[in-house]
C-alpha positions as CSV (number, residue, x, y, z in Angstrom):
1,X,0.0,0.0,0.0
2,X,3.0,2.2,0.8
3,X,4.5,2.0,-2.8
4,X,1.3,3.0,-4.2
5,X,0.9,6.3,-2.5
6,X,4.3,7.1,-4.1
7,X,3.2,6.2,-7.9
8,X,-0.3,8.4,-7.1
9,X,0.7,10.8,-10.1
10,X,1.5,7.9,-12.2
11,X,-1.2,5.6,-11.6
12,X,-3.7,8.8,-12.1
13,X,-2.5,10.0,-15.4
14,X,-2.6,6.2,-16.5
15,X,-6.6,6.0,-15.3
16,X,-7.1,9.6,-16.8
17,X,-5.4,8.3,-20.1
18,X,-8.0,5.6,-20.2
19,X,-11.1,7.6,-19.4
20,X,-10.2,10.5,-21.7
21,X,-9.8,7.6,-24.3
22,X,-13.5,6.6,-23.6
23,X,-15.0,9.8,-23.7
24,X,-13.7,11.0,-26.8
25,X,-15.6,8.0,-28.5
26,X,-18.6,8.4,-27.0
27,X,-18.9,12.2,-27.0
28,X,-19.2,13.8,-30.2
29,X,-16.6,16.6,-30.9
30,X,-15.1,16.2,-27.4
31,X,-11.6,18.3,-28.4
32,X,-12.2,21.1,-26.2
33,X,-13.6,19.2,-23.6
34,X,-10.8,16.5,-23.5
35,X,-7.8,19.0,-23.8
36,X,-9.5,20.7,-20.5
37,X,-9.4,17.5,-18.8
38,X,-6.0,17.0,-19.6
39,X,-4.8,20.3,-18.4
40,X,-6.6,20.0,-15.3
41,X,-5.4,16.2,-14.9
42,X,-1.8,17.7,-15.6
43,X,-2.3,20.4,-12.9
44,X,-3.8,17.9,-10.1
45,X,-0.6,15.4,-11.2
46,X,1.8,18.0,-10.1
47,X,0.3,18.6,-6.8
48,X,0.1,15.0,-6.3
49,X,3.9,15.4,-6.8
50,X,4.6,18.3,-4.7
51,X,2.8,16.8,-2.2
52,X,5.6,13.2,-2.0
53,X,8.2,12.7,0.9
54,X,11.2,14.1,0.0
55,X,12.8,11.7,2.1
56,X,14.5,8.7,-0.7
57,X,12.1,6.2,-1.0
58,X,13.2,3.1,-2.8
59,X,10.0,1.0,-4.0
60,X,9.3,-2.6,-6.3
61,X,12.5,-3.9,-4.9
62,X,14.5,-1.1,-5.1
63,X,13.4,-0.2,-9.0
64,X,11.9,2.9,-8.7
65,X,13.1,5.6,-6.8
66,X,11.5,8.8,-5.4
67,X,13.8,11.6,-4.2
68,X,14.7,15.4,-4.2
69,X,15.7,15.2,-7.8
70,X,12.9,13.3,-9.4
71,X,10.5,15.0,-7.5
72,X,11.9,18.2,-8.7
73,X,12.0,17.2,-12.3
74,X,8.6,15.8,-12.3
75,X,7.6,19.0,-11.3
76,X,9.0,20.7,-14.3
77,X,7.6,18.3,-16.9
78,X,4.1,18.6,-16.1
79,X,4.8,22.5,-15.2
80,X,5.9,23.1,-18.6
81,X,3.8,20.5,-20.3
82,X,0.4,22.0,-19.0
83,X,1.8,25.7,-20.5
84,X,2.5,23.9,-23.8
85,X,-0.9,22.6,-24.0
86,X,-1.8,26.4,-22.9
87,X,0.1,27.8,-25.4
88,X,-0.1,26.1,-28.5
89,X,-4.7,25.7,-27.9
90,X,-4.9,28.9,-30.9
91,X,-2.4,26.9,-32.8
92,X,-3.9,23.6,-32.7
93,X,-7.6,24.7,-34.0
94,X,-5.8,27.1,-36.6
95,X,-4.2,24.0,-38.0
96,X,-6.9,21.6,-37.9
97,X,-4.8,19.4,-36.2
98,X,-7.8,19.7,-33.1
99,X,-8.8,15.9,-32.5
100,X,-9.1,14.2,-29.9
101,X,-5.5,12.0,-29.7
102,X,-3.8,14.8,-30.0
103,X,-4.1,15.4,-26.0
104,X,-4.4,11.9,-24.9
105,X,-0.9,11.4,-26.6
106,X,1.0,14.3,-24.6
107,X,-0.5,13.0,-21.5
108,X,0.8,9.7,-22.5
109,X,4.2,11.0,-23.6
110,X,4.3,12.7,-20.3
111,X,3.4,9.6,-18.3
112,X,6.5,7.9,-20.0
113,X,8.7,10.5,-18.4
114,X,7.5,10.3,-15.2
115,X,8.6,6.7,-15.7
116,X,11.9,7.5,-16.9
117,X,12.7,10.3,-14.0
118,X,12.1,7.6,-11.0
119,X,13.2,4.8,-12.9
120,X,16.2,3.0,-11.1
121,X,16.8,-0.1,-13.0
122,X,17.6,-1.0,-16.5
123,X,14.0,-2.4,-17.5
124,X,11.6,0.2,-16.0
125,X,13.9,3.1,-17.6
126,X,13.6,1.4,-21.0
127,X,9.7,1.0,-20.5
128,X,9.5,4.7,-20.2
129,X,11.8,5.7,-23.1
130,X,9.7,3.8,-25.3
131,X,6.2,5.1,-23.9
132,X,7.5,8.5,-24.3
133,X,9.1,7.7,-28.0
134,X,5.9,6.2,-29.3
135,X,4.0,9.1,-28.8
136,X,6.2,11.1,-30.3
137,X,6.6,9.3,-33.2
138,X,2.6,10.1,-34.0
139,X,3.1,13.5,-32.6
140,X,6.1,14.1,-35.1
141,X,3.5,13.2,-37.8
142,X,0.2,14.1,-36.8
143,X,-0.4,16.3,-39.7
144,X,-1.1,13.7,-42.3
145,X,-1.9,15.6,-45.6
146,X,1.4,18.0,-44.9
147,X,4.1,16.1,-46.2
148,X,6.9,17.7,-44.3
149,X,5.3,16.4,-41.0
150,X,5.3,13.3,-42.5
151,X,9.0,13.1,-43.1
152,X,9.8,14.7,-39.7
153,X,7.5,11.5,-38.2
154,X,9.2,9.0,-40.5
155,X,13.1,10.3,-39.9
156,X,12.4,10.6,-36.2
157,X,11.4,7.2,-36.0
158,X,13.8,5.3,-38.3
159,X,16.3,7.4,-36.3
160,X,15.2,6.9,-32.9
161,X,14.7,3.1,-33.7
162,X,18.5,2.9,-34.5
163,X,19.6,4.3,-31.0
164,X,16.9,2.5,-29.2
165,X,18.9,-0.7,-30.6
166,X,22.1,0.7,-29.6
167,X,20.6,1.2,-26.1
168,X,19.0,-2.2,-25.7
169,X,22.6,-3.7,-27.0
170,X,24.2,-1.6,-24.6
171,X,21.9,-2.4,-21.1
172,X,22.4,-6.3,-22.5
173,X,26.3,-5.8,-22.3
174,X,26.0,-4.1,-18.8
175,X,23.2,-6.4,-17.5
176,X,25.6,-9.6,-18.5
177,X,29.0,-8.3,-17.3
178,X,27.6,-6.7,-13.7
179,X,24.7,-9.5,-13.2
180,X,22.4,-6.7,-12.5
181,X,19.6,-4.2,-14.2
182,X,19.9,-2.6,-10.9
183,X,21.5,1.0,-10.6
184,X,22.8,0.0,-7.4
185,X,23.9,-3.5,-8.1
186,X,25.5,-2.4,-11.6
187,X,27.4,0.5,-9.5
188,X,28.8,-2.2,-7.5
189,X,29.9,-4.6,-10.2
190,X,31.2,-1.9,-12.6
191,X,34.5,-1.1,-12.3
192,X,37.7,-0.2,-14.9
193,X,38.7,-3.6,-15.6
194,X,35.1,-4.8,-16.3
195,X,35.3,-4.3,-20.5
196,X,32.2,-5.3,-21.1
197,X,30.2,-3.3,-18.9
198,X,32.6,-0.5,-20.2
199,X,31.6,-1.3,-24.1
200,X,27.7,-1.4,-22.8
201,X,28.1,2.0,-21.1
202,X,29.7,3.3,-24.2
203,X,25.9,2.6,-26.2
204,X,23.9,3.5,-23.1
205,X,25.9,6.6,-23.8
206,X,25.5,7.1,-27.3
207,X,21.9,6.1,-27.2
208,X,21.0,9.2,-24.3
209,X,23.4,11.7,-26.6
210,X,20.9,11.1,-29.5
211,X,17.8,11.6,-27.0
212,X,19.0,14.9,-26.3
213,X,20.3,16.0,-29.8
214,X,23.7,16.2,-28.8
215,X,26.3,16.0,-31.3
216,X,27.5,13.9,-33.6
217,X,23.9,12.0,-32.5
218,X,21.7,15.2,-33.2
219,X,20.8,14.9,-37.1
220,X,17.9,14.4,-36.8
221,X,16.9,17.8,-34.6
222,X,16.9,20.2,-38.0
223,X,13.9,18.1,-39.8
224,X,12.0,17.3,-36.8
225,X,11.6,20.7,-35.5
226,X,10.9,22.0,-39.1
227,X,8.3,19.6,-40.2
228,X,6.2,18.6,-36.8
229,X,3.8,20.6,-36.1
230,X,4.5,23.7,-34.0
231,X,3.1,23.0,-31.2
232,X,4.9,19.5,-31.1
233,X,8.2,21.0,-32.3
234,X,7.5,23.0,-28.7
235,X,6.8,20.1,-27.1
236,X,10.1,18.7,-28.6
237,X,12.4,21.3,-27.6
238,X,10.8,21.6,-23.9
239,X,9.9,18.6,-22.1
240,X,12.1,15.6,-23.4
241,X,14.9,16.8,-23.0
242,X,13.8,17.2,-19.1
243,X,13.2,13.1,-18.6
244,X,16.8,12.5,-20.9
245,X,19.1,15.0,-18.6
246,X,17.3,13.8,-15.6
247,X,18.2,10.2,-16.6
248,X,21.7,10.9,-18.2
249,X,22.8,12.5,-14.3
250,X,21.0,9.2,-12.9
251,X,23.2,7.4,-15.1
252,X,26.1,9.3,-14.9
253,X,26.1,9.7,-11.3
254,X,24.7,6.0,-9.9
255,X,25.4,2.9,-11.8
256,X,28.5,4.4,-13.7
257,X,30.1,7.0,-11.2
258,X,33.1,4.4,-10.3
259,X,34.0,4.8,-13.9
260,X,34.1,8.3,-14.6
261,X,37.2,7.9,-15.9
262,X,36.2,6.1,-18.8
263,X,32.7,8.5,-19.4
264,X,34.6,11.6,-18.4
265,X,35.9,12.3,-21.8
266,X,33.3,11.3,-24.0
267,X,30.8,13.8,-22.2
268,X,33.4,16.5,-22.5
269,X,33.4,15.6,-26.9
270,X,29.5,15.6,-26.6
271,X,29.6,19.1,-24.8
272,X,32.4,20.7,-27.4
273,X,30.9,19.4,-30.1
274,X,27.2,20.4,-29.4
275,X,28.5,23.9,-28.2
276,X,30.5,24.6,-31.3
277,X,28.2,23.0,-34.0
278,X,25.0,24.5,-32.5
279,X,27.4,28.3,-32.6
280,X,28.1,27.7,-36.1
281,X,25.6,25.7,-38.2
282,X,22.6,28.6,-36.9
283,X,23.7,31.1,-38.6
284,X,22.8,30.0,-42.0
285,X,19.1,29.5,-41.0
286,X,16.4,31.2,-41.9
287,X,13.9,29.3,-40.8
288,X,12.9,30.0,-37.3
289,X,12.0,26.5,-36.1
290,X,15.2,25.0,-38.2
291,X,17.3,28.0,-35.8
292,X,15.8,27.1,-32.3
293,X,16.7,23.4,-33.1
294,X,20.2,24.1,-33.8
295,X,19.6,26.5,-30.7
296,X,18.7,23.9,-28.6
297,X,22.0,21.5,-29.5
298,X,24.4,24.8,-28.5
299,X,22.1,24.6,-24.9
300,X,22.7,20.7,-24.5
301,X,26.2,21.7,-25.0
302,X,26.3,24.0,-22.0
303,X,24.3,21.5,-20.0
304,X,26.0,18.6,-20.5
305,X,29.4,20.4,-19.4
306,X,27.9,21.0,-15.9
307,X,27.8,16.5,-15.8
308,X,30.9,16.4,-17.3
309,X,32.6,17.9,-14.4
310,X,32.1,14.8,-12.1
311,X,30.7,16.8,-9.3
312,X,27.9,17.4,-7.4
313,X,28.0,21.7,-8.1
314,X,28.4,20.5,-11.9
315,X,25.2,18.5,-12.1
316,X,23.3,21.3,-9.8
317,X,24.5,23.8,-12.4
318,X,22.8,21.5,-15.0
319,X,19.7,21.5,-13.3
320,X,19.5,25.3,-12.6
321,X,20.5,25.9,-16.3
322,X,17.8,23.4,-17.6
323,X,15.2,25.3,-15.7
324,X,16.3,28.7,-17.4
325,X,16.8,27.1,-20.6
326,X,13.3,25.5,-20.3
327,X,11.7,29.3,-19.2
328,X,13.5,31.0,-22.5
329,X,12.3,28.4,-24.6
330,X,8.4,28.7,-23.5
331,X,8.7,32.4,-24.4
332,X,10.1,31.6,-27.4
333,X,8.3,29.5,-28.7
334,X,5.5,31.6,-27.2
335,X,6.7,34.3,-29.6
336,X,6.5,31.9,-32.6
337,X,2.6,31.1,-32.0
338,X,2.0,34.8,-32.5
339,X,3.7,34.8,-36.2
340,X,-0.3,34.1,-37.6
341,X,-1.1,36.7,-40.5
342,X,-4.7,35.8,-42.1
343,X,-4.8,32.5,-40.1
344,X,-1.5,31.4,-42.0
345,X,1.0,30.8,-39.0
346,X,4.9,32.2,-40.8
347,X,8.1,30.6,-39.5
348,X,10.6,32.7,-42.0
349,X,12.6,35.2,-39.9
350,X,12.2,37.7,-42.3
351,X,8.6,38.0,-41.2
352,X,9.3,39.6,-38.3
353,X,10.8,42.5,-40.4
354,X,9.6,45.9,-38.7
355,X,7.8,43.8,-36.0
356,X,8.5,46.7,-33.7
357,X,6.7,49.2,-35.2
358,X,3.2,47.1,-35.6
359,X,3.4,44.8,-32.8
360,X,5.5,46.9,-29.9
361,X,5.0,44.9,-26.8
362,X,5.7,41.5,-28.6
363,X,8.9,42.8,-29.7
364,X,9.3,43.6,-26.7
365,X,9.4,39.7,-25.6
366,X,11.2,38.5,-28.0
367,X,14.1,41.1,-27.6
368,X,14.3,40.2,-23.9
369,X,13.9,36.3,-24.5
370,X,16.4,36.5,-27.1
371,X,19.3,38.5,-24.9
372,X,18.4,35.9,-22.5
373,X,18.7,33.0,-25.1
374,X,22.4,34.8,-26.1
375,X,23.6,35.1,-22.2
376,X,23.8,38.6,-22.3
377,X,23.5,40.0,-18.6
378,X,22.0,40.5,-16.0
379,X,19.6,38.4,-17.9
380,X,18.3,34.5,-16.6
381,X,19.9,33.1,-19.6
382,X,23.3,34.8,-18.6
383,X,23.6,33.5,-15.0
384,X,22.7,29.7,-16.1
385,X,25.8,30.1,-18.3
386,X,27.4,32.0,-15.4
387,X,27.0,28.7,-13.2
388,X,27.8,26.0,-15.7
389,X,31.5,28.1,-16.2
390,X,32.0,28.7,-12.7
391,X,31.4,24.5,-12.0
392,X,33.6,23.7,-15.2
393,X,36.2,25.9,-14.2
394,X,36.1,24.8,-10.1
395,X,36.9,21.4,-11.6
396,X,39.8,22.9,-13.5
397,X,38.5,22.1,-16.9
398,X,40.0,25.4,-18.7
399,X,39.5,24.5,-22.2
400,X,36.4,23.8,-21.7
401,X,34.9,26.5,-20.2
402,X,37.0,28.9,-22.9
403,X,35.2,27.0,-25.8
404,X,31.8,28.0,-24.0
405,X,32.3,30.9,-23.8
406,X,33.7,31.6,-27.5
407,X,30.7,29.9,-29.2
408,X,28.8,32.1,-26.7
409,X,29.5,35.0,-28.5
410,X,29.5,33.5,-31.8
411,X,25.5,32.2,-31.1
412,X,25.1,35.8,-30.0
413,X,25.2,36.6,-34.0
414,X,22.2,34.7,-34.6
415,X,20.6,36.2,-31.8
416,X,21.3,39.3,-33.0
417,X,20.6,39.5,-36.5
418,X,17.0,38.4,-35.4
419,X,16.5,41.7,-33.1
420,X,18.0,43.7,-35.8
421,X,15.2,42.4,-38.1
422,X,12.8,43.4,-35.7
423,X,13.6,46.6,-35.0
424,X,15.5,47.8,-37.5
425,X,14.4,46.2,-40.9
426,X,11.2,47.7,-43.5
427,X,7.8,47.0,-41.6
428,X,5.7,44.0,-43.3
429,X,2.1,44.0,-42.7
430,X,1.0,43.4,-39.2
431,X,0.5,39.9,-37.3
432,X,-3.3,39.0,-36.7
433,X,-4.2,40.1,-33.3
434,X,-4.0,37.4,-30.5
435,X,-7.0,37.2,-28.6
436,X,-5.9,33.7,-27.2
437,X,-5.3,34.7,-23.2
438,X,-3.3,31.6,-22.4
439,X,-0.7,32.8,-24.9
440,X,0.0,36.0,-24.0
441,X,-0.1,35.0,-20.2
442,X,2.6,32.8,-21.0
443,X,4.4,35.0,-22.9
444,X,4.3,37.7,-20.5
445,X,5.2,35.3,-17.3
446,X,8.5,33.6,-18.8
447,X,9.2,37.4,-20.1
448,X,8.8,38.9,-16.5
449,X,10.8,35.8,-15.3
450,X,13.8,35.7,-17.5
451,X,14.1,40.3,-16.6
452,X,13.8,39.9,-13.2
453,X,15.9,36.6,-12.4
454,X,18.8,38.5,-11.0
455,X,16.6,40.6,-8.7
456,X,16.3,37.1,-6.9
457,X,18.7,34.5,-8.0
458,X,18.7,32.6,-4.9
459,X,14.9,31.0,-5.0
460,X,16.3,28.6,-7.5
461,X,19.8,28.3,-6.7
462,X,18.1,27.3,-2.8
463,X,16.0,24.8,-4.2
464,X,18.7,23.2,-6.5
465,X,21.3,23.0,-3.6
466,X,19.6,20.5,-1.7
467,X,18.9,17.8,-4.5
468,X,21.7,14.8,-3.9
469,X,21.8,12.1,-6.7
470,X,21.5,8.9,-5.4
């Protein structure tokens, strides 16, 4: 009875799944009603999570764990998947993309996460990864006459099919040389001399770098974001990459901490590579969806150097920037909703020529997410930087921390040249007004949030200091 009190948001996003499910075949256009149900099923999840023992409880014979971390981390994927659903409601009707799935598939995606979070063995983690990728697989391509959707559906899953083998070859290795697919037991059982295991925790590796579109493993980031729908290309760029970091620390820092040795390096590559390749391969883009993705890689980048210190600050640094990153991105992406001119939703940057001039406040926004996005202080986006260098360079990783900041400024140009547009370039004609409340509120809250973040650092950096990875 005890270990069911501590799956509670689980097991009630499973049940509301299934009911959900039933009443969009008996009820006839159900769409609004459903995607209500689901916010408000998302909202009472995350109380039912804020409301666990903190305390470590280790439950189904030590497979599942709730803690400080995953408790934290839950909290921010249904946090930011109930804004998505918020946000992206205008979008969704615009698009005719409206049916009833379309909700009942987040929820399900989301569930998977959960899973993934608290998972502590080999089995229940995979379980979750493949709960979650299922659903995005449909989401990818859930507009079926647009061909580019299509793709994007079809290249995600050929893709993610490839390093789900690598990662089922990989656990096999580890769960043959350590006798275990427990975290624990495989910490144990793993050390330097064990190749095996060392080989498996190369795929596991490899397999977790392409979940969170870190280079060489992120090709297939560009399409994805392009082609999916908004709204799921939001969904992309926000709340998987929560349940992957959250399990690349658990991984990192549990069954394969007596190697770090061994991982130490290869996280470094990821990091170097992500940072310089997101810098670079932006600037060419024109396409706004196509520049957030390669966005998103540079921010892995900075991310993943925080784990690749090996040390408790390094992964809290991870977490804080992840929470920034995750604010910046809802406003963006926020921003990118309101691109609708004659109900035609426009991705080109050019769009936005003159945006200033018609559309003042939203301007505005973006100028303030996008300084954020760039680092430029005494912005959010600024200080998670700030606290992923100062980790890095506490562990004495120089080079590292002076290629972070380089393709920092050299992702500033991308930044840039999108304000310039706005402010500076021949008006077009206006936006369509948005009347959509859930939008702008959202808009205006991660706005407000990313300004005022250094009025106040220490509410996050408080609540990160206390998480312990075990």
């Amino acid at each position: 009875m005890q270990s069911i009190i501590y799956i509670l948001p689980e097991l009630f996003i499973s049940i509301s799944v299934m009911t959900f499910l039933m009443i969009g075949v008996f009820v006839k256009k159900s769409f609004k009603l459903v995607n209500l149900l689901t916010v408000l099923s998302l909202i009472l999840a995350l109380i039912l999570v804020l409301n666990q023992s903190t305390i470590p409880a280790k439950i189904f014979n030590n497979s599942y764990i709730i803690d400080d971390f995953s408790i934290f981390m839950k909290a921010l994927t249904l946090l930011f998947s109930i804004f998505i659903l918020i946000c992206s409601k205008d979008y969704i009707k615009s698009t005719n993309i409206d049916k009833i799935e379309y909700p009942i598939i987040i929820l399900s995606s989301t569930l998977g996460m959960l899973l993934m979070i608290s998972s502590y063995d080999l089995i229940i983690f995979y379980l979750g990864l493949e709960l979650q990728s299922l659903c995005l697989y449909i989401l990818a391509s859930f507009r079926r006459s647009d061909e580019k959707s299509t793709e994007s559906g079809i290249k995600y899953f050929i893709l993610s099919a490839l390093a789900s083998g690598l990662l089922l070859y990989g656990c096999s290795l580890v769960y043959g040389f350590t006798a275990s697919t427990n975290f624990e037991i495989i910490s144990d059982n793993l050390n330097s001399n064990n190749t095996g295991a060392l080989f498996g925790t190369v795929f596991i590796i490899t397999a977790l770098a392409f979940k969170v579109s870190a280079v060489p493993f992120h090709m297939w980031t560009p399409d994805v974001y392009e082609g999916s729908p908004t709204s799921v290309t939001s969904f992309f760029a926000l709340i998987p990459k929560i349940a992957a970091l959250t399990v690349f620390i658990r991984f990192m820092y549990v069954p394969f901490i007596n190697v770090i040795d061994q991982w130490q390096i290869i996280i470094i590559f990821l990091s170097i590579g992500s940072m310089i390749f997101g810098a670079v391969a932006a600037i060419g883009q024109y396409n706004i969806k196509r520049l957030m993705a390669y966005s998103s890689i540079g921010h892995i980048g900075y991310a993943l150097a925080g784990i690749a210190t090996g040390t408790i600050a390094g992964v809290q640094s991870t977490i804080i920037y992840l929470t920034i990153y995750l604010v910046m991105n809802l406003g963006a992406f926020g921003c990118i909703f309101m691109m609708k001119r004659e109900n035609t939703f426009y991705e080109n940057i050019n769009d936005l020529s003159g945006l200033s001039k018609n559309h003042p406040i939203f301007a505005f926004g973006f100028l303030i997410i996008l300084f954020s996005l760039a680092g430029i202080p005494p912005l959010a986006g600024f200080f998670a930087k700030f606290y992923v260098f100062m980790a890095v360079i506490e562990s004495k990783m120089y080079s590292l921390a002076i290629i972070g900041l380089v393709t920092t400024v050299i992702s500033a140009f991308y930044y840039l040249r999108i304000i310039k547009i706005i402010y500076f370039d021949r008006p077009k004609k206006p936006f369509d007004k948005i009347y959509d409340m859930g939008l702008k509120v959202s808009l205006i809250l991660s706005s407000i949030l990313v300004l005022i973040y250094f009025v106040y650092p220490s509410i996050l950096t408080n609540a990160v200091s206390s998480i312990k990875i075990y």
